[in-house]
Structures are given as C-alpha cells and as structure tokens.
BAGUNU-828207 format. One record per atom (N, C-alpha, C, O, CB): residue in one letter; x, y, z; chain. Coordinates in nm, 3 decimals, m for minus. Glycine has a CB too. Example, Ala and Ser with C-alpha at 12.3 -4.5 7.8 and 13.67 -1.06 7.14 Angstrom:
residues 2
SITE|A|1.319|m0.569|0.780|A
SITE|A|1.230|m0.450|0.780|A
SITE|A|1.320|m0.330|0.780|A
SITE|A|1.424|m0.332|0.846|A
SITE|A|1.131|m0.447|0.905|A
SITE|S|1.285|m0.225|0.708|A
SITE|S|1.367|m0.106|0.714|A
SITE|S|1.290|0.003|0.787|A
SITE|S|1.341|0.114|0.804|A
SITE|S|1.408|m0.060|0.572|A
This chain:
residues 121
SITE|X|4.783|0.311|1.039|A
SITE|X|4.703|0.231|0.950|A
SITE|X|4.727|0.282|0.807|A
SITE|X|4.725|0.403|0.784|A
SITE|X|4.552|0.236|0.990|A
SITE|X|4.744|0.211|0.733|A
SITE|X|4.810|0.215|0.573|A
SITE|X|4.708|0.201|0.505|A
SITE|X|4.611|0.181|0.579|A
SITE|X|4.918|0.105|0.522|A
SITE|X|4.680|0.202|0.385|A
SITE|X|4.545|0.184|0.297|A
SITE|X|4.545|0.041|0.221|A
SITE|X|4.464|0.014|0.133|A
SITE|X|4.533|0.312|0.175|A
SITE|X|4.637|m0.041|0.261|A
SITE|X|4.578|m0.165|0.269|A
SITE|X|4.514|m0.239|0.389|A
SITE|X|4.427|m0.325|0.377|A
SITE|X|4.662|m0.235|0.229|A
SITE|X|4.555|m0.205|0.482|A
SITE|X|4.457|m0.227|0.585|A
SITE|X|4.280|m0.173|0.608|A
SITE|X|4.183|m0.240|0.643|A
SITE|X|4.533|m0.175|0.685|A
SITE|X|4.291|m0.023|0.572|A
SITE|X|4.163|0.029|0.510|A
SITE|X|4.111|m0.082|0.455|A
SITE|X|4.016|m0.133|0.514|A
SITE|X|4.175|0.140|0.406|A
SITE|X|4.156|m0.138|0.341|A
SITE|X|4.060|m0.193|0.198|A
SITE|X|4.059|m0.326|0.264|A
SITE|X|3.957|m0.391|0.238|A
SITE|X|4.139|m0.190|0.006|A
SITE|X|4.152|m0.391|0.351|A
SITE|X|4.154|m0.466|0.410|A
SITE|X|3.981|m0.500|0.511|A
SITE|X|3.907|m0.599|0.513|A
SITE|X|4.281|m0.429|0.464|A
SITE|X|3.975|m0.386|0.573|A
SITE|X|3.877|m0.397|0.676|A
SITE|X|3.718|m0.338|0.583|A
SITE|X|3.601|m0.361|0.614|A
SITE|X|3.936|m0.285|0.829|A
SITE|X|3.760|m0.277|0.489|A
SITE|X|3.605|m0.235|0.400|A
SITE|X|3.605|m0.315|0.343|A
SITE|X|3.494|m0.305|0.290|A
SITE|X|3.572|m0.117|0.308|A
SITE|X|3.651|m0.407|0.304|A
SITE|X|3.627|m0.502|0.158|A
SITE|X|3.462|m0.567|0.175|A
SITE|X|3.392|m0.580|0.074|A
SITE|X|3.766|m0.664|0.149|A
SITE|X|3.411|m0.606|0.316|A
SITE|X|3.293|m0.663|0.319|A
SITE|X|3.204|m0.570|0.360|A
SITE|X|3.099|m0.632|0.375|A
SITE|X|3.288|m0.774|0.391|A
SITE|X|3.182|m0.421|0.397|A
SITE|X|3.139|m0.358|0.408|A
SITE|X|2.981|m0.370|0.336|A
SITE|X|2.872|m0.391|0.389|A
SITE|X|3.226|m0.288|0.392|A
SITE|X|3.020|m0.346|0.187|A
SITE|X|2.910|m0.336|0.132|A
SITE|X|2.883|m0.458|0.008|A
SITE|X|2.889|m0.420|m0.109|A
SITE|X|2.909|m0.192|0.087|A
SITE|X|2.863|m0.556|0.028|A
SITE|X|2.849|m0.740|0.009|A
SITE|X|2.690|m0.751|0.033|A
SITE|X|2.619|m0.775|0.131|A
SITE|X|2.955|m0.857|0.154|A
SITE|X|2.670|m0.722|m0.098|A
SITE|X|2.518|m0.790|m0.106|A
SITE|X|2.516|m0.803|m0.241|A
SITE|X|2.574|m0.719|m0.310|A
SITE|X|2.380|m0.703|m0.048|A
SITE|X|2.444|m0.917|m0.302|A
SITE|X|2.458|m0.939|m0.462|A
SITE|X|2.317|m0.877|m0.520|A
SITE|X|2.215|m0.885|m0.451|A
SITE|X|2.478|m1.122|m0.508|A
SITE|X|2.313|m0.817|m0.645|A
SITE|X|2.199|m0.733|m0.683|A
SITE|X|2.115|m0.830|m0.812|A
SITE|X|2.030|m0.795|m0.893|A
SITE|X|2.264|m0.565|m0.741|A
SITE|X|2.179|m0.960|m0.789|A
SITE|X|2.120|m1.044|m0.859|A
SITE|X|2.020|m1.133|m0.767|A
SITE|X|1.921|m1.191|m0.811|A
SITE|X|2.222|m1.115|m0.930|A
SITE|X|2.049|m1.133|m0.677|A
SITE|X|2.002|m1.209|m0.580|A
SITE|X|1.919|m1.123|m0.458|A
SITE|X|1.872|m1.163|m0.351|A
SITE|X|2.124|m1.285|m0.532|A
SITE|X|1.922|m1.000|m0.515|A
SITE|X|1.847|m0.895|m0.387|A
SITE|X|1.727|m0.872|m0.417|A
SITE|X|1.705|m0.795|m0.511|A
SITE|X|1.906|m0.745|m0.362|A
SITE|X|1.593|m0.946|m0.332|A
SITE|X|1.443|m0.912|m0.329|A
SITE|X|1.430|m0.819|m0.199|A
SITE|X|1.473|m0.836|m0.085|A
SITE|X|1.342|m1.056|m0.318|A
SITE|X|1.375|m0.740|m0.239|A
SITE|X|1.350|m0.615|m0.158|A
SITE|X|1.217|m0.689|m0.039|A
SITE|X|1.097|m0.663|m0.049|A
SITE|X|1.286|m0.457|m0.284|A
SITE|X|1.245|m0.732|0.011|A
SITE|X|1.115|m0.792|0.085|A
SITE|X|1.026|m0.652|0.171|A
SITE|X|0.918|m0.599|0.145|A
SITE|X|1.181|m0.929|0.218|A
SITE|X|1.135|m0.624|0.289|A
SITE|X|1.049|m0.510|0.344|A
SITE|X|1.022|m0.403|0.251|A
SITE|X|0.908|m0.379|0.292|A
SITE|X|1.112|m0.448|0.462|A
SITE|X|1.038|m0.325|0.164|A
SITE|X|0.994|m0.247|0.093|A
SITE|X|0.877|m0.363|m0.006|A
SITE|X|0.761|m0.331|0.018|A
SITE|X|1.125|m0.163|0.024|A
SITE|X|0.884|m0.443|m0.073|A
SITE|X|0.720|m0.527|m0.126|A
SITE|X|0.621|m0.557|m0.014|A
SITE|X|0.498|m0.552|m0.025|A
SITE|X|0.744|m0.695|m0.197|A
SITE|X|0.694|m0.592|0.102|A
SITE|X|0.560|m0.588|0.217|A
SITE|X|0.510|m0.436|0.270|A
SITE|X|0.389|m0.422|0.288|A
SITE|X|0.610|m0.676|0.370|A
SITE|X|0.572|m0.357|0.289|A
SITE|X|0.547|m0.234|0.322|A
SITE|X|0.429|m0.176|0.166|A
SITE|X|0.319|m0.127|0.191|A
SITE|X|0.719|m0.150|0.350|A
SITE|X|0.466|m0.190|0.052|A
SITE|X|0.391|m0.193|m0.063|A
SITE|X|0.248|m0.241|m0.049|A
SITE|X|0.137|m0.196|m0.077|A
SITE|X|0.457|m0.271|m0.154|A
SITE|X|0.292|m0.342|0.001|A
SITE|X|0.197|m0.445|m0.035|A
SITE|X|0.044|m0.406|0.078|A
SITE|X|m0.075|m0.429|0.056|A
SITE|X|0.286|m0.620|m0.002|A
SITE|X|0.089|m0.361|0.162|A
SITE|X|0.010|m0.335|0.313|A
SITE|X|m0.055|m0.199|0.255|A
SITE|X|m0.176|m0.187|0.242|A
SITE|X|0.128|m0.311|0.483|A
SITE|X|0.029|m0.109|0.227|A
SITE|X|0.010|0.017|0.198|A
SITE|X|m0.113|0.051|0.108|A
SITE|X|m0.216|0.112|0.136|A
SITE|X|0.127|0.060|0.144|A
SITE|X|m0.062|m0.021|m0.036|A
SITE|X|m0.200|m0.030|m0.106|A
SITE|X|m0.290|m0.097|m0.113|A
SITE|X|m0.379|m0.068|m0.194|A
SITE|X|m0.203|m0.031|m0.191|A
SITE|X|m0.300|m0.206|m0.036|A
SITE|X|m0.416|m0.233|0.042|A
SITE|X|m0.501|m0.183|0.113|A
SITE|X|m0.620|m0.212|0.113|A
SITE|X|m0.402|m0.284|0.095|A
SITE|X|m0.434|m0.084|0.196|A
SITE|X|m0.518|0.024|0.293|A
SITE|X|m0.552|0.128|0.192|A
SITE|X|m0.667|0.173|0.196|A
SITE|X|m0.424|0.099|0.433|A
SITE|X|m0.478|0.170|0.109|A
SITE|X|m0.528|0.255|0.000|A
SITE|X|m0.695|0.186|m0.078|A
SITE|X|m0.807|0.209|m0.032|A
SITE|X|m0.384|0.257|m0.122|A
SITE|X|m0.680|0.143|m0.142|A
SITE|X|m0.778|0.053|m0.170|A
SITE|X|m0.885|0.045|m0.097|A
SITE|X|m0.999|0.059|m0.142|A
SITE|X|m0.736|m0.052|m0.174|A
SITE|X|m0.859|0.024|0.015|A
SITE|X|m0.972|m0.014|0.086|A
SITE|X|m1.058|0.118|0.116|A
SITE|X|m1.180|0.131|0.101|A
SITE|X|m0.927|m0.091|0.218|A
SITE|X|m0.975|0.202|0.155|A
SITE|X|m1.014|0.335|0.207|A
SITE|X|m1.048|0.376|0.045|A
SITE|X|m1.168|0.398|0.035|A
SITE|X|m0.879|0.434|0.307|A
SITE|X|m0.996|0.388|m0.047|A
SITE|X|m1.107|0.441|m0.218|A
SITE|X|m1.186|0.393|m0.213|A
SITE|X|m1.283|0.468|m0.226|A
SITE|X|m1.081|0.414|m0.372|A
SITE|X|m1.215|0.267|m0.195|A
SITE|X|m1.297|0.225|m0.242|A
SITE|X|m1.444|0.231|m0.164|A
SITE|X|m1.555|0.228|m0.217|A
SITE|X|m1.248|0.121|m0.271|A
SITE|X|m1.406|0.241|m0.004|A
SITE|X|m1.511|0.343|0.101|A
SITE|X|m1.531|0.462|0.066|A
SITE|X|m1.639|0.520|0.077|A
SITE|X|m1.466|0.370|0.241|A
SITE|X|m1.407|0.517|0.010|A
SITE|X|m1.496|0.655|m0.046|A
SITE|X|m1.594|0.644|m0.200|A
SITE|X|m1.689|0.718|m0.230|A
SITE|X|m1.367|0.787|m0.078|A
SITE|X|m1.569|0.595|m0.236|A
SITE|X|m1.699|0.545|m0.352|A
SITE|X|m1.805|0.513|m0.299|A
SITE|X|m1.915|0.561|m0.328|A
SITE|X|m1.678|0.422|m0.439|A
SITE|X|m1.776|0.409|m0.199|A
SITE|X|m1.927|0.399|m0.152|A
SITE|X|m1.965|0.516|m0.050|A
SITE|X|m2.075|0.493|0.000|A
SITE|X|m1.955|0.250|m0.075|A
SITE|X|m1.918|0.614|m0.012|A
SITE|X|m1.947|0.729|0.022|A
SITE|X|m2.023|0.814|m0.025|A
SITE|X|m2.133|0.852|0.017|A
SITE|X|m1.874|0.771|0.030|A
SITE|X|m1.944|0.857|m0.146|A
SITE|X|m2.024|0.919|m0.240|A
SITE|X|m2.126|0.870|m0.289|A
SITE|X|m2.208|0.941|m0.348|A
SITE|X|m1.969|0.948|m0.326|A
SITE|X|m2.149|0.684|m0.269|A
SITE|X|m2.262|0.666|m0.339|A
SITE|X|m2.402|0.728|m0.271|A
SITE|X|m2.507|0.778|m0.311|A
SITE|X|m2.268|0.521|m0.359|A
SITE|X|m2.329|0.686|m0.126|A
SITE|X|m2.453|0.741|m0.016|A
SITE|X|m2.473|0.911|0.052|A
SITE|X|m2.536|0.946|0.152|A
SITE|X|m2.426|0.642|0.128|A
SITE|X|m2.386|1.001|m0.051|A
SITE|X|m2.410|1.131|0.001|A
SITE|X|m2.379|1.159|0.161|A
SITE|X|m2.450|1.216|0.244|A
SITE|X|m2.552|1.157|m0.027|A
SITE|X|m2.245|1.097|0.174|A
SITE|X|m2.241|1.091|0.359|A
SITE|X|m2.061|1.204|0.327|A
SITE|X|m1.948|1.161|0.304|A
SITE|X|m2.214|0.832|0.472|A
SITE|X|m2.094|1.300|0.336|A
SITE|X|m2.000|1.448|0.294|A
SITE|X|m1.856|1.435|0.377|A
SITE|X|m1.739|1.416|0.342|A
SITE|X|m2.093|1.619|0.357|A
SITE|X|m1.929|1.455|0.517|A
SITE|X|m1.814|1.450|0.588|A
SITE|X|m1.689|1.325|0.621|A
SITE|X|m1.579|1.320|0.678|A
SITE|X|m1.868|1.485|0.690|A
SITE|X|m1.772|1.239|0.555|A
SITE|X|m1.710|1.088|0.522|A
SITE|X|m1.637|1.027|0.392|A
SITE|X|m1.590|0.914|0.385|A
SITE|X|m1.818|1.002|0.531|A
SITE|X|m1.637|1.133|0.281|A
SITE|X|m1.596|1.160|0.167|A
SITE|X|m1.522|1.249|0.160|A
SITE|X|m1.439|1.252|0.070|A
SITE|X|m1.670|1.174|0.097|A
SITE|X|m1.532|1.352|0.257|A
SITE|X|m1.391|1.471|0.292|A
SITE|X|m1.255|1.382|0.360|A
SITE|X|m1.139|1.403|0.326|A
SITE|X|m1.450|1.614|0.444|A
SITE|X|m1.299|1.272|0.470|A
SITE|X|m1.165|1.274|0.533|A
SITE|X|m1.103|1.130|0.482|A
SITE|X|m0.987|1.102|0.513|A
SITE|X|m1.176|1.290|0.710|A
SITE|X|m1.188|1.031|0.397|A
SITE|X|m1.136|0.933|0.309|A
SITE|X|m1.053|0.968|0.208|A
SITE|X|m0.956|0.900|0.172|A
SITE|X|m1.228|0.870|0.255|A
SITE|X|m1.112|1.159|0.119|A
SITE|X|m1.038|1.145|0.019|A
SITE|X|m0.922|1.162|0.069|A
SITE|X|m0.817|1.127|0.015|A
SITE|X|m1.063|1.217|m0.080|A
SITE|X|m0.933|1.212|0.164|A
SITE|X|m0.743|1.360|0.216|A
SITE|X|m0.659|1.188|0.202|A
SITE|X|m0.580|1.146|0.118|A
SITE|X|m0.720|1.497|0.515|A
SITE|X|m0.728|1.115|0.341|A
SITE|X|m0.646|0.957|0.333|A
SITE|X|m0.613|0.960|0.214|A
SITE|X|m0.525|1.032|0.167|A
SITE|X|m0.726|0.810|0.362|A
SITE|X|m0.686|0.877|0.149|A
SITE|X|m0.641|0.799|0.059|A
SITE|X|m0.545|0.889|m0.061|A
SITE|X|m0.466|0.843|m0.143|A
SITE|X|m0.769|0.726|0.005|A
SITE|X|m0.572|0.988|m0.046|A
SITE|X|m0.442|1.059|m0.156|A
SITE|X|m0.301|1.045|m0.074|A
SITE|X|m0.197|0.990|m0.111|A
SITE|X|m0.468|1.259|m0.193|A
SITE|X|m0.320|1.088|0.003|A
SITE|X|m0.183|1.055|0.110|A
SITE|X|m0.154|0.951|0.104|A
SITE|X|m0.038|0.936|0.067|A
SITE|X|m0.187|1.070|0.253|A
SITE|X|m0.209|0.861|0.125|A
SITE|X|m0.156|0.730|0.090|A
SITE|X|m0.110|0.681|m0.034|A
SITE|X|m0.041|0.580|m0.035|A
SITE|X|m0.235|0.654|0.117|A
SITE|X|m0.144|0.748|m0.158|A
SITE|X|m0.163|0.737|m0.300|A
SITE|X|0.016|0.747|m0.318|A
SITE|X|0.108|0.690|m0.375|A
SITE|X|m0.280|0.877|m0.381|A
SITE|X|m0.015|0.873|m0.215|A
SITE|X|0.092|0.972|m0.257|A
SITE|X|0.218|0.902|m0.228|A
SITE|X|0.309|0.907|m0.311|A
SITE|X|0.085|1.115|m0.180|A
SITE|X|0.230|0.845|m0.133|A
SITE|X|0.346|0.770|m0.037|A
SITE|X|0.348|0.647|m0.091|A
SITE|X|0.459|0.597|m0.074|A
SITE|X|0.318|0.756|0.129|A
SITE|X|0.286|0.587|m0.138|A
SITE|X|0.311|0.455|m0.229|A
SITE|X|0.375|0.476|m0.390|A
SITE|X|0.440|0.385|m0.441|A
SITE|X|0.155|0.380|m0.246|A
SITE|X|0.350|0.601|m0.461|A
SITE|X|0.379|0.635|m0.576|A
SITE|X|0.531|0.698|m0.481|A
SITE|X|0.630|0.685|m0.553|A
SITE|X|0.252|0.739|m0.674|A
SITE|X|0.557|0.740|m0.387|A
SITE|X|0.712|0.757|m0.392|A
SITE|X|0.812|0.655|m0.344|A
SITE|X|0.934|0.659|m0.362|A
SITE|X|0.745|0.867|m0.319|A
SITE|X|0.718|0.531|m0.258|A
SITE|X|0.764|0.413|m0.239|A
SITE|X|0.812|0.353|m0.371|A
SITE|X|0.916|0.288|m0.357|A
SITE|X|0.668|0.338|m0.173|A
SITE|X|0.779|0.355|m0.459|A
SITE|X|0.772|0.299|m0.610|A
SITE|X|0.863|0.365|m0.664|A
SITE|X|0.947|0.290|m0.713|A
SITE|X|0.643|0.313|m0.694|A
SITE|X|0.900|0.537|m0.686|A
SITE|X|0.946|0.550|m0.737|A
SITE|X|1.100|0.596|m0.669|A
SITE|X|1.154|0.693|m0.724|A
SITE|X|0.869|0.596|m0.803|A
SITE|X|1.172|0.532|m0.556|A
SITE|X|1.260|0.562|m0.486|A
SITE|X|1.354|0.431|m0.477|A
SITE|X|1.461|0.429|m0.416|A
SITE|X|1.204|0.617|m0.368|A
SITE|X|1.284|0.299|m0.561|A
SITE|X|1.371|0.205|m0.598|A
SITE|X|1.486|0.234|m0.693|A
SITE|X|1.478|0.309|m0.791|A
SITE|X|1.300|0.112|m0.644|A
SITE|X|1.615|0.152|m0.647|A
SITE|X|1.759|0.161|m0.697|A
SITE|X|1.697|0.110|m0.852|A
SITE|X|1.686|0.198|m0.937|A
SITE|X|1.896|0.045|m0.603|A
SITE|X|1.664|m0.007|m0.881|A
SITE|X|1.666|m0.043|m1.027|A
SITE|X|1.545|m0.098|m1.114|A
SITE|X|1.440|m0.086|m1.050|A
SITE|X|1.762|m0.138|m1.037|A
SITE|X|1.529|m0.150|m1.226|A
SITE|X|1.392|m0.195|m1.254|A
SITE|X|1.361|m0.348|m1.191|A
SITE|X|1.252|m0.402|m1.208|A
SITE|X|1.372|m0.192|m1.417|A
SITE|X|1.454|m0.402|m1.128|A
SITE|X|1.405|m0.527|m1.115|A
SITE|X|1.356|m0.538|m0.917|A
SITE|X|1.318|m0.621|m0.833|A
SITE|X|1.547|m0.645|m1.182|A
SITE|X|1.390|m0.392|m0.932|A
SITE|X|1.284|m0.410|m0.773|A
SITE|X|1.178|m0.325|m0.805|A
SITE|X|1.082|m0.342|m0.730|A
SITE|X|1.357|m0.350|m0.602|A
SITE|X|1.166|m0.252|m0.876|A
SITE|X|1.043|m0.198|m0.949|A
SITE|X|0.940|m0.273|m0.930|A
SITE|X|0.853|m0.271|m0.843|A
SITE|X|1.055|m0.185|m1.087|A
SITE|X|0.967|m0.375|m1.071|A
SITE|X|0.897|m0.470|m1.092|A
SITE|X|0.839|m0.559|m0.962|A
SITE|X|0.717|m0.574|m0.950|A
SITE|X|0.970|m0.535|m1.179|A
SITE|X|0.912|m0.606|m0.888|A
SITE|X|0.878|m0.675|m0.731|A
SITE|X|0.791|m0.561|m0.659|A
SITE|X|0.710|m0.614|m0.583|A
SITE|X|1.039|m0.710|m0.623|A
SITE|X|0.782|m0.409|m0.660|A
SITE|X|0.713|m0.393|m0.575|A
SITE|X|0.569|m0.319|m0.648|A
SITE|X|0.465|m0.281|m0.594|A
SITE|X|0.795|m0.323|m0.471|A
SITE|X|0.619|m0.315|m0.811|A
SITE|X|0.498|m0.291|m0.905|A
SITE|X|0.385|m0.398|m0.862|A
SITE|X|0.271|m0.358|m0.844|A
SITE|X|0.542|m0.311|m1.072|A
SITE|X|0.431|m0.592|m0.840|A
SITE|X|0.342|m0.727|m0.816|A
SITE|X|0.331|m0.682|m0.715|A
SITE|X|0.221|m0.725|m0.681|A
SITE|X|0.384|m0.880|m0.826|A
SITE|X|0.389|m0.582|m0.582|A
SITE|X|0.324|m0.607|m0.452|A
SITE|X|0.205|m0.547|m0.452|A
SITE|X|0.098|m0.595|m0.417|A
SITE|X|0.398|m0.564|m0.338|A
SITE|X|0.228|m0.445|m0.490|A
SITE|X|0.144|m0.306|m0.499|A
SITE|X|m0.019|m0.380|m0.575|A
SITE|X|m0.129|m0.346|m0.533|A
SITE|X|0.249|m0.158|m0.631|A
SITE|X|m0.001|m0.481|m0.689|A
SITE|X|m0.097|m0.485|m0.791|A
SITE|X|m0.200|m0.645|m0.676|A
SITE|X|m0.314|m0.680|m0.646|A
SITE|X|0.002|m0.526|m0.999|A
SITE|X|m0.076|m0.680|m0.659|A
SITE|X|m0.178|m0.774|m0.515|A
SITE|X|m0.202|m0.700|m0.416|A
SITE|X|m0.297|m0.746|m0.353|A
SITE|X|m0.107|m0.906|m0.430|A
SITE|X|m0.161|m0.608|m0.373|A
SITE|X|m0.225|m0.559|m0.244|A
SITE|X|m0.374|m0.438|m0.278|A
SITE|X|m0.450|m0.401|m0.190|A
SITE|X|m0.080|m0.472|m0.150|A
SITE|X|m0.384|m0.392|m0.438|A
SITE|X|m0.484|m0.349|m0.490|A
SITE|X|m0.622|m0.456|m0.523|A
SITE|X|m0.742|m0.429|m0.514|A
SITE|X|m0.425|m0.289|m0.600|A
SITE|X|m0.548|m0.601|m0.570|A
SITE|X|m0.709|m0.681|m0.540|A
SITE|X|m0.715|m0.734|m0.451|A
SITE|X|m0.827|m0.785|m0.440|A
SITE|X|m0.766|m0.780|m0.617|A
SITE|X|m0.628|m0.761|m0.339|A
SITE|X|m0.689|m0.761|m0.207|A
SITE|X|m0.771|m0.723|m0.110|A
SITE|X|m0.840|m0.777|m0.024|A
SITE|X|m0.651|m0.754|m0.172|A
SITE|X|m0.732|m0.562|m0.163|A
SITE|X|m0.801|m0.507|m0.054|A
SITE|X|m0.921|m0.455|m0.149|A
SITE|X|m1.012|m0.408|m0.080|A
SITE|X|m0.711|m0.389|0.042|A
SITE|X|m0.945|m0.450|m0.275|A
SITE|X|m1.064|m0.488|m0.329|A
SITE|X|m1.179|m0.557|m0.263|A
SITE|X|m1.290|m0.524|m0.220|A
SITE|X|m1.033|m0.554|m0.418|A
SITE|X|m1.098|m0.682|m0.275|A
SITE|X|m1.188|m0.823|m0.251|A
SITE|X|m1.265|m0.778|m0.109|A
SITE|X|m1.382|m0.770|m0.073|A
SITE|X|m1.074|m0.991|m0.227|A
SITE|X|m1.115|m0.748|m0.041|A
SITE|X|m1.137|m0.736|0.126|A
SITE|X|m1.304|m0.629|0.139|A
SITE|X|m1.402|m0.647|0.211|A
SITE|X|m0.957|m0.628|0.216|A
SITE|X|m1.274|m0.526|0.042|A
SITE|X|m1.369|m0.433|0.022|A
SITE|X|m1.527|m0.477|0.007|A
SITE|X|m1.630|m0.474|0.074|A
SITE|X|m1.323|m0.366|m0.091|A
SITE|X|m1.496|m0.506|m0.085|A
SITE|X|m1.648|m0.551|m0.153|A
SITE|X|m1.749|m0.687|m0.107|A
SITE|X|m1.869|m0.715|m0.113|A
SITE|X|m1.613|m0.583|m0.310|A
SITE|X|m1.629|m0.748|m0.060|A
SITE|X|m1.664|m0.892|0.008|A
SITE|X|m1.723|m0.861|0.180|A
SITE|X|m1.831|m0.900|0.224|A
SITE|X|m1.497|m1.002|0.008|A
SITE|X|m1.625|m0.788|0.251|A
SITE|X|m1.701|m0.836|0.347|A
SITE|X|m1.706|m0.700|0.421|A
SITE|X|m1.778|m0.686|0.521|A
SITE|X|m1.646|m0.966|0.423|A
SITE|X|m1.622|m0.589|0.367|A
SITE|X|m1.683|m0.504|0.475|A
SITE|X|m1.809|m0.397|0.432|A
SITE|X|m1.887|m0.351|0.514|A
SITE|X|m1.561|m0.420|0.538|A
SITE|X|m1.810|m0.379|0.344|A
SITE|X|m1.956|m0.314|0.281|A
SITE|X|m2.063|m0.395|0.326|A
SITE|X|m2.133|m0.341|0.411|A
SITE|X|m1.967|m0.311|0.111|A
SITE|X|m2.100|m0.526|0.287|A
SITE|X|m2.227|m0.579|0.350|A
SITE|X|m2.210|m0.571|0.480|A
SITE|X|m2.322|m0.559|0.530|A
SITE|X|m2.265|m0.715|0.317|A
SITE|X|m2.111|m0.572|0.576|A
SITE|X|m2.120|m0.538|0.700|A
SITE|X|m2.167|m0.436|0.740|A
SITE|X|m2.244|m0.416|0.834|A
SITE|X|m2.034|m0.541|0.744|A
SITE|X|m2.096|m0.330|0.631|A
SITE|X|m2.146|m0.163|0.703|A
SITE|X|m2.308|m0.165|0.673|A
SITE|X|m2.363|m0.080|0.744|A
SITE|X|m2.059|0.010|0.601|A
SITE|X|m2.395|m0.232|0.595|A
SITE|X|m2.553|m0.245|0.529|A
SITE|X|m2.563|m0.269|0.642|A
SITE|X|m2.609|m0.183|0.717|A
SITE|X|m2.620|m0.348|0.408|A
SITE|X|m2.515|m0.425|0.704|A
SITE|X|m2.638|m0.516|0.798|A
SITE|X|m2.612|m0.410|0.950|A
SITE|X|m2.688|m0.398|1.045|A
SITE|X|m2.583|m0.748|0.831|A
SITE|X|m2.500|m0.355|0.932|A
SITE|X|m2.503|m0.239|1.077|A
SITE|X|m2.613|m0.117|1.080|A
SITE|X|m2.683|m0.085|1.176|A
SITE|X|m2.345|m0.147|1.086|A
SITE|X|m2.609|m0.070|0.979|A
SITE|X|m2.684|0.055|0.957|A
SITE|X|m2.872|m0.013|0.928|A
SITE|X|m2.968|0.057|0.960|A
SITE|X|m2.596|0.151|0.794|A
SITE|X|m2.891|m0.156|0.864|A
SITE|X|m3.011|m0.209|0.899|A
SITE|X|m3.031|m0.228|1.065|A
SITE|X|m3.143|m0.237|1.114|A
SITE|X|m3.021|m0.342|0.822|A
SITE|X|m2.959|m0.231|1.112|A
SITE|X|m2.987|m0.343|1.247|A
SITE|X|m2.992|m0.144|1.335|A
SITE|X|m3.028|m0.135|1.453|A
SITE|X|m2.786|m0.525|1.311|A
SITE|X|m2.968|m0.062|1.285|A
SITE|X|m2.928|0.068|1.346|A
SITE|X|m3.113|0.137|1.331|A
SITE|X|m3.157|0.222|1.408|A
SITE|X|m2.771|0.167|1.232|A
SITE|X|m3.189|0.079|1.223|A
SITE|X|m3.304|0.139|1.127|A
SITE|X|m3.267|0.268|1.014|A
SITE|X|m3.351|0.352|0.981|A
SITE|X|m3.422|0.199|1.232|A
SITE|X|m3.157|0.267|0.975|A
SITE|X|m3.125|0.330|0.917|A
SITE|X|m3.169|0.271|0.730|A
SITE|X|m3.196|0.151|0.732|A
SITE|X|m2.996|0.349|0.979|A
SITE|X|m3.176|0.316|0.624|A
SITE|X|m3.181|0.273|0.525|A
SITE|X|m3.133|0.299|0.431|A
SITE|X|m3.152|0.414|0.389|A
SITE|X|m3.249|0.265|0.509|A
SITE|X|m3.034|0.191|0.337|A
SITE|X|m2.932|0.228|0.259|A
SITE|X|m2.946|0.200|0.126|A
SITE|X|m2.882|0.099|0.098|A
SITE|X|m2.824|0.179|0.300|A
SITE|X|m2.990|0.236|0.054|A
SITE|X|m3.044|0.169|m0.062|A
SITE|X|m2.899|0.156|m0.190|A
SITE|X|m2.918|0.102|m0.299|A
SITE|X|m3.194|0.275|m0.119|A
C-alpha cells in the first residue's frame, strides 16, 4: 500500500462541516444538567429558608458538583459558536428548572408537610 492509497482511503475519515455542526448531544446533555442544577439550588434555598441542616448539607455537595460539571461541559467546547449553542442550552435549562421549581414542586413539598401536620411558614 503506497500513500496514495492511504489518502485515498482517509480522505472521508474526518468529513463533517464546522459551519453546519450543532452540537446537539452536548446542548441536550447542557440543557438537562442545568436544569437539575437549578432545581436542586434552588431546594437548597428553600432549605435554608426552613433551617432543615441535613438537607442543606447534601443539596449543597449536589449542586456544586453539578455546577462543577456543567462549567467544564462549557468550557471543553472546540469553538465559540458551540459555546454559544450550549451557553442558550444551559440559560433555558436554568429557567426551566426555575419555573419547574417554584411552580410546582415547592407548593407540593407545603401541601405534603400540611397534610403530614407539620408547619411551614
């Protein structure tokens, strides 16, 4: 085998256009990630609001770990224009899981801990 045959058989090897490349699984993996981040901060806020210790110890460890692994998800992209794609995943999957937060699972955790006689002010 001669080295036109080589270049012959690599030529399509590595054929993907970088104009046309959206990182999908890395913006969905983003996107999921800081969502669960989110969600889990934002339980630990309401943690701390309610003085519940041992529930504010193992949210924070989470959610930094998770912090942590999304800030190297971010910063382990080839160029700025997948940056940018997984900067929008990241910034929707932060008011999502906001929304997700504040909307429906907090009044859930109230009407559980009412229905328990517990009181949450």
């Amino acid at each position: 085998m001669d080295e036109e045959d080589l270049r012959y058989l690599l030529r399509d090897a590595n054929t993907f256009d970088r104009v046309t490349y959206i990182p999908y699984k890395r913006c969905t993996i983003a996107f999921l990630l800081v969502l669960l981040c989110d969600c889990i901060s934002s339980f630990d806020y309401y943690a701390v609001t309610h003085n519940w210790f041992y529930t504010q110890m193992v949210t924070g460890i989470i959610s930094q770990l998770c912090w942590l692994t999304t800030g190297l998800l971010f910063f382990n992209c080839q160029d700025n224009k997948e940056r940018v794609y997984v900067g929008l995943a990241e910034c929707l999957g932060a008011s999502v899981g906001s929304t997700i937060m504040l909307g429906w699972v907090k009044p859930w955790y109230t009407e559980l801990f009412h229905s328990m006689g517990w009181v949450i002010h």
